[in-house]
C-alpha positions in Angstrom: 4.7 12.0 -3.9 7.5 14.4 -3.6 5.7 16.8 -1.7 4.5 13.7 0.1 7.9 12.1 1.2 9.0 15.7 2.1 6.2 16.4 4.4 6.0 13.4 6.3 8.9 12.0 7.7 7.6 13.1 11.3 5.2 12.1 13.1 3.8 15.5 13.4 3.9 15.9 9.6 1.8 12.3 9.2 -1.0 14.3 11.5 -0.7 17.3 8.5 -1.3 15.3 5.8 -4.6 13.6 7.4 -5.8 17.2 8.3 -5.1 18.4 4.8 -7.5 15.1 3.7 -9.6 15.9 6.5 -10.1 19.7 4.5 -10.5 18.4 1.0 -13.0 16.2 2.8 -15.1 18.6 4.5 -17.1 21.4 2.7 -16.5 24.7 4.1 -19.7 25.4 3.8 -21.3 22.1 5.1 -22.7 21.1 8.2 -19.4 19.5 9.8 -17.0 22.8 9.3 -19.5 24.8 11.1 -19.4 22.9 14.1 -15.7 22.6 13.6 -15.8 26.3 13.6 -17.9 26.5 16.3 -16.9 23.8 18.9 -12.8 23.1 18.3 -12.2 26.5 17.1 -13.2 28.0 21.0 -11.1 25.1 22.2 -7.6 25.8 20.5 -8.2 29.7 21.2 -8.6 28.5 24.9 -5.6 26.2 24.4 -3.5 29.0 23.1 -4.6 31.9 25.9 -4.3 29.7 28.7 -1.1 29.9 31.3 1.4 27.6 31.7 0.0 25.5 34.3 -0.4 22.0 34.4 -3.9 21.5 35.5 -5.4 24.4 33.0 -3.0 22.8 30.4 -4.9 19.3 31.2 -8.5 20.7 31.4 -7.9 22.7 28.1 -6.3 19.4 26.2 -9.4 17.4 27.8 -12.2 20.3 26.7 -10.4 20.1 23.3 -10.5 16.1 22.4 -13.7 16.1 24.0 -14.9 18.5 21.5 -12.9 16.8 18.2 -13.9 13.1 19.4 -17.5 14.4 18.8 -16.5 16.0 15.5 -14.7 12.6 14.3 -17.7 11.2 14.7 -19.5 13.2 11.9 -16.8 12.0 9.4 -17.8 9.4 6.8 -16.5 5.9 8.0 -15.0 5.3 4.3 -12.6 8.2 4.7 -10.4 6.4 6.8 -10.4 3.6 4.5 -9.3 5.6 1.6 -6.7 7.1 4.2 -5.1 3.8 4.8 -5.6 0.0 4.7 -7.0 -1.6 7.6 -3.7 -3.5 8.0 -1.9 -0.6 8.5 -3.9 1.5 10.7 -1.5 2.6 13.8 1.6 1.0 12.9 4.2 3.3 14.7 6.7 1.7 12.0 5.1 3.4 8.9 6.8 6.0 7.4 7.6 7.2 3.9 11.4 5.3 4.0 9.8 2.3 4.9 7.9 2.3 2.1 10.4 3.4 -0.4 12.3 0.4 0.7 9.5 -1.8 0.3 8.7 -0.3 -2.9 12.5 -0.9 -4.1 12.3 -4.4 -3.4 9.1 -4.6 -5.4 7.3 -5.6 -2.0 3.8 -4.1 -0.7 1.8 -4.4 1.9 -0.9 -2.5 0.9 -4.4 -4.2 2.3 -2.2 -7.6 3.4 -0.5 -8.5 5.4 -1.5 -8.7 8.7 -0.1 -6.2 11.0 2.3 -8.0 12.6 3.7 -9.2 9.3 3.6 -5.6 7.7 5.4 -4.3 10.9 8.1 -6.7 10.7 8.9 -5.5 7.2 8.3 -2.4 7.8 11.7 -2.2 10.3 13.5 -4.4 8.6 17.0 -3.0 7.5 17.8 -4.8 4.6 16.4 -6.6 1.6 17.4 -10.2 2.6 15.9 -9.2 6.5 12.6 -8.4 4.1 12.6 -11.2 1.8 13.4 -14.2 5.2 10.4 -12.6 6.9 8.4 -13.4 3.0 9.7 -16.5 3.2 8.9 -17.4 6.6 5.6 -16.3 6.4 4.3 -17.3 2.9 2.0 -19.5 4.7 0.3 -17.1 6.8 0.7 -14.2 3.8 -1.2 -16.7 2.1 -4.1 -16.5 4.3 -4.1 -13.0 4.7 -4.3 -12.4 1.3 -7.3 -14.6 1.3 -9.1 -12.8 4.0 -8.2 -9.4 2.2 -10.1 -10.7 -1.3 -13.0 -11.4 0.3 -13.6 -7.8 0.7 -13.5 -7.3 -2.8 -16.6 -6.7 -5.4 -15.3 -5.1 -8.6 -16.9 -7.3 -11.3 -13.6 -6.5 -13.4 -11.2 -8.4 -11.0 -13.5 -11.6 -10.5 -11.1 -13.8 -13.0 -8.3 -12.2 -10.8 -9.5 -13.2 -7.7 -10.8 -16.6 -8.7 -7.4 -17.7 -9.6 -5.4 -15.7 -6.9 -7.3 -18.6 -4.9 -6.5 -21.2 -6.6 -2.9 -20.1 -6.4 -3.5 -19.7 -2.4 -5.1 -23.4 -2.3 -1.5 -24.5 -4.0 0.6 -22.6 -1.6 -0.9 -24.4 1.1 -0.5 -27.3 -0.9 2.9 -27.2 -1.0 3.4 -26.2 -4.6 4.7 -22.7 -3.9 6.4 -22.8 -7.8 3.3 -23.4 -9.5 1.9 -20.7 -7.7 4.5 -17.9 -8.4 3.6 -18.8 -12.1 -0.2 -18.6 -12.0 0.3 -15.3 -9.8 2.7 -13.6 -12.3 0.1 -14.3 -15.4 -2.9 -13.0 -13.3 -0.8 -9.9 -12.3 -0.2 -8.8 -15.8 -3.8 -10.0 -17.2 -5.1 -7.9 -14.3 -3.3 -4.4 -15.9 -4.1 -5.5 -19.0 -7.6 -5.9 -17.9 -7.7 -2.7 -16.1 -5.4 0.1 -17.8 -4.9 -1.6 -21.6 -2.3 -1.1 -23.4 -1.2 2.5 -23.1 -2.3 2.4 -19.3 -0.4 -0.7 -18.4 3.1 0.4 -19.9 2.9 3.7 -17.5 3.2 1.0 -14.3 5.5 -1.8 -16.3 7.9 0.0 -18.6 11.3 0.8 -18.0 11.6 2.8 -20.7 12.6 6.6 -19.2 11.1 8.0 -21.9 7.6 6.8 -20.1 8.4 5.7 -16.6 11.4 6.5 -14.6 12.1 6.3 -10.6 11.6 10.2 -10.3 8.2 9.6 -12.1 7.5 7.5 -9.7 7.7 10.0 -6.7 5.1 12.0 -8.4 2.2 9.4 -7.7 -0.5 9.7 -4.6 0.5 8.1 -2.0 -1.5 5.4 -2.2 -0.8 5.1 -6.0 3.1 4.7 -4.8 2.5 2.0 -2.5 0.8 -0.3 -5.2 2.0 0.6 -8.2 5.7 1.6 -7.3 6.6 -1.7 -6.4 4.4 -3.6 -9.5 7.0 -0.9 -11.6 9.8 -2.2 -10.1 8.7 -5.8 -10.7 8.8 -5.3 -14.2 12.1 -4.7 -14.3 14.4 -5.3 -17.9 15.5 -9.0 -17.9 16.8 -10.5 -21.2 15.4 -14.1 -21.6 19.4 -14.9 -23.6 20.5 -14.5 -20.7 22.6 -17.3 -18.8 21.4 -19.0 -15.8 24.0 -16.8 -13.1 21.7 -13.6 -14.4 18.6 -14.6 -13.2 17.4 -12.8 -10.6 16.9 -14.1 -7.4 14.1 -11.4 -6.1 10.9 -11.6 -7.9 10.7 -10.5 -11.3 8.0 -10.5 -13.9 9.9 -11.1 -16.8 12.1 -13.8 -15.5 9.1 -15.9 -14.0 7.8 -15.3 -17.1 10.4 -16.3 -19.8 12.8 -18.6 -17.3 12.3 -21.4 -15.6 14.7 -21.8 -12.5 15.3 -22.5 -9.0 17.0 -18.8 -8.6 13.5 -17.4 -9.7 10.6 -19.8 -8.5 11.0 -20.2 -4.3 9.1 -19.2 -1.2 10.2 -15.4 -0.9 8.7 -14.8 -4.5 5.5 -16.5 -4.1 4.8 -14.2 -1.1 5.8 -11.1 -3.0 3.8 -11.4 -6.2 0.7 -12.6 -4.1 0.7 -9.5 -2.4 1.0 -7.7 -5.2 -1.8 -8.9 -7.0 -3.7 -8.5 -3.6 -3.1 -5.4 -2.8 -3.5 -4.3 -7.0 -7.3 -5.9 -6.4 -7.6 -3.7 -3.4 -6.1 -0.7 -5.3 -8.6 -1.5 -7.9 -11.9 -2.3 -5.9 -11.2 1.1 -4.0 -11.5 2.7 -7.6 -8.3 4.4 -6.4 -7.2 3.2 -10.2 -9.4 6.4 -11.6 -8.6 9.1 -9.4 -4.9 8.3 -10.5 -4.9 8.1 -14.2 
């Protein structure tokens, strides 16, 4: 994730990392890097000999996307999928500080919400800008999270997904608070059920002698922008301690082991049902594997 963050705080840089996928992807000695070879090879050369004038410039730029479109094609239709989420395909506000901010606000929006939604938090500058926008839009979060688990097939999350409905069904009932709790249990039966024991405390513990923030920079990208904000969900929280130290923000522990009016509202509904959503996603992508 270091290299990650480092490399693609550009636009350009964005365009780097998908060709590097794009190379992993491809065989070199496959049907689709010959004609790569053969087709936009000829084109850049043509690009890069050409003078510097405007109407060679244009032919040479058209020649050349006319030749990649056609190579695109040949590309595997899940490869984009595994790229990115289909929510947040060609959002100009996505960039690696965005989703560190996210991330330290325990918020994703990996695979929901919808784009609009995920774009508003994206440029949002603060926490309390991100967590009105959760708030205000817990309704249609709810939805979209909805949408997004009907997508999913891993036999493994089907309890998961059963009851992240019937939390859904009781935020559009009204009852937001009994949601946030049923959420928060199926989030942590959903690592249990997944990683175990010694998986789950790798994404939950706070401990730096197993997780620490710098560990956390180390993850895929995809990895960080599930798991990196479940982490820092889990954060420490003393059930002793008095009511003025309960966390406002969503927190595991707290809706766990403290029942208040600080912890249980509208903003932290939306948050941990986007968590578990997008940790389904995560999980029916067997993204999960590839990480561990």
């Amino acid at each position: 994730m270091r290299k990650t963050i480092a490399a693609m705080h550009t636009t350009a840089a964005w365009s780097a990392d998908v060709a590097a996928g794009l190379n992993r992807l491809i065989d070199p000695d496959g049907e689709l890097a010959r004609r790569m070879r053969e087709v936009i090879a000829p084109s850049l050369n043509r690009l890069l000999s050409s003078q510097l004038q405007v109407h060679a410039f244009q032919e040479t730029m058209a020649d050349y996307w006319r030749s990649w479109s056609e190579q695109v094609r040949l590309i595997p239709f899940d490869f984009w999928g595994r790229a990115f989420p289909p929510n947040l395909r060609g959002l100009d506000d996505l960039s690696i500080d965005a989703l560190q901010a996210l991330a330290a606000d325990a918020i994703t929006i990996y695979y929901a919400p919808r784009p609009a939604i995920a774009a508003r938090l994206l440029r949002a500058e603060s926490t309390a800008q991100r967590r009105q926008i959760l708030g205000r839009d817990l309704e249609r979060i709810a939805t979209d999270c909805n949408t997004a688990l009907d997508d999913l097939t891993a036999p493994e999350l089907a309890e998961t997904v059963s009851f992240t409905r019937k939390a859904i069904a009781a935020i559009h009932d009204g009852h937001c608070e009994s949601a946030q709790a049923l959420l928060c249990s199926a989030l942590d039966g959903a690592l249990w059920t997944v990683y175990g024991r010694e998986g789950r405390v790798v994404y939950t513990s706070h401990n730096p002698n197993v997780t620490t923030v710098a560990d956390l920079e180390e993850w895929d990208l995809r990895t960080f922008m599930v798991m990196a904000p479940i982490w820092h969900s889990y954060e420490h929280f003393d059930p002793a301690s008095t009511s003025g130290l309960i966390p406002r923000t969503f927190a595991r522990h707290a809706t766990a082991h403290r029942v208040s009016r600080r912890q249980f509202n509208r903003r932290n509904t939306a948050q941990v049902l986007l968590l578990v959503t997008a940790f389904c996603a995560y999980v029916d992508a067997g993204a999960h594997q590839s990480a561990r």
